[in-house]
KEPA-287075 format. One record per residue (C-alpha): residue in one letter; z, x, y. Coordinates in steps of 0.001 Angstrom, whole numbers, plus 500000, padded with zeros to 6 digits. Layout:
BEGIN
SITE   residuo        w        u        v
SITE         a        Z        X        Y
...
end
This chain:
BEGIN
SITE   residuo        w        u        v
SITE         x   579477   052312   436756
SITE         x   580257   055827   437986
SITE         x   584013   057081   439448
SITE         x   585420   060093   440522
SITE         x   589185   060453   441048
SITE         x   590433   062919   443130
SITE         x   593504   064776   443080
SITE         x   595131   064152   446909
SITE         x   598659   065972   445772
SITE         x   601768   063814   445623
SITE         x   602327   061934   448405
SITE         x   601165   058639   447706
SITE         x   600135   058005   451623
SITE         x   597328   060558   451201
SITE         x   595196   058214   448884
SITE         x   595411   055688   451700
SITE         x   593858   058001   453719
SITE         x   591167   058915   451324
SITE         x   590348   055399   450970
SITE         x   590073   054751   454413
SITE         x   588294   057864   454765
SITE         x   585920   056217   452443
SITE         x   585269   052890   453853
SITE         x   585250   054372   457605
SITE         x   582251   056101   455796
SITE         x   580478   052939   454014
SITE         x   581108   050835   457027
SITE         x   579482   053482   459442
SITE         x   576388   053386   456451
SITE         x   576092   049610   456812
SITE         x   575503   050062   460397
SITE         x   573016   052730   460487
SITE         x   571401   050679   458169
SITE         x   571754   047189   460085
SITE         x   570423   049569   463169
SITE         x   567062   050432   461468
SITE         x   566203   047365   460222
SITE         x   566427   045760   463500
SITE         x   564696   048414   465062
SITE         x   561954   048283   462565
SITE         x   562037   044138   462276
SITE         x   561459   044274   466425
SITE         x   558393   046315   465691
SITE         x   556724   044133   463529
SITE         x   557393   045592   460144
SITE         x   559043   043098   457358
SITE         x   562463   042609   456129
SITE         x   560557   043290   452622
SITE         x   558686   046304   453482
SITE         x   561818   047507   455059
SITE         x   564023   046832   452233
SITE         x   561697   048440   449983
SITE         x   561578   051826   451661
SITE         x   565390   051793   451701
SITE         x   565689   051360   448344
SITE         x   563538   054898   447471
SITE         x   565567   056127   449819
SITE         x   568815   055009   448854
SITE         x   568706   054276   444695
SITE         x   570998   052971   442978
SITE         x   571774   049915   444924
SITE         x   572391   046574   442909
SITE         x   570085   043040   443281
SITE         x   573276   041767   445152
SITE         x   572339   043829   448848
SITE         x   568746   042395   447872
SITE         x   569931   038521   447704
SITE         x   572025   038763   451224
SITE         x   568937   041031   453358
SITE         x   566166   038498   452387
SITE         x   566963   035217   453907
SITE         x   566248   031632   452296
SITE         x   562843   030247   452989
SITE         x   564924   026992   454401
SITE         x   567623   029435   456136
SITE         x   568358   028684   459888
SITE         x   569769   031761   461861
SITE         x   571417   031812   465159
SITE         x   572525   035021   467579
SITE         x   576094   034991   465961
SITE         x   576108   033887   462302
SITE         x   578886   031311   461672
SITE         x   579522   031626   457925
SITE         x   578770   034231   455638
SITE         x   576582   033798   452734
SITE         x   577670   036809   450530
end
């Protein structure tokens, strides 16, 4: 596993605010993401296909984002999921 630490200076509040700095940015990726697969789901291409092209494009991903994309065979879905899987 890779990490970087940055020196923010002394006040302790300022690595709060890189943190959230960072997960404003992974939560905007997630949705970008989310975006394009339903986009290309709507136009007939699979979750697979989909999922495979994302991960050339973004390596370095672990199985884990695999296991929650690619639903169960036996999986029921509705508009607004009601429990989360992963």
């Amino acid at each position: 596993m890779w990490f970087h630490f940055a020196d923010v200076g002394d006040e302790a509040r300022l690595g709060n605010v890189m943190k959230l700095t960072g997960n404003f940015y992974i939560g905007a990726a997630i949705e970008l993401i989310a975006e394009g697969m339903t986009m290309g789901e709507r136009a007939g291409l699979s979750r697979e296909t989909l999922l495979e092209y994302y991960s050339y494009m973004f390596p370095g991903g672990d199985a884990h984002g695999t296991r929650c994309a690619v639903p169960h065979p036996h999986a029921v879905f509705t508009a607004i999921p009601t429990q989360v899987a992963c």
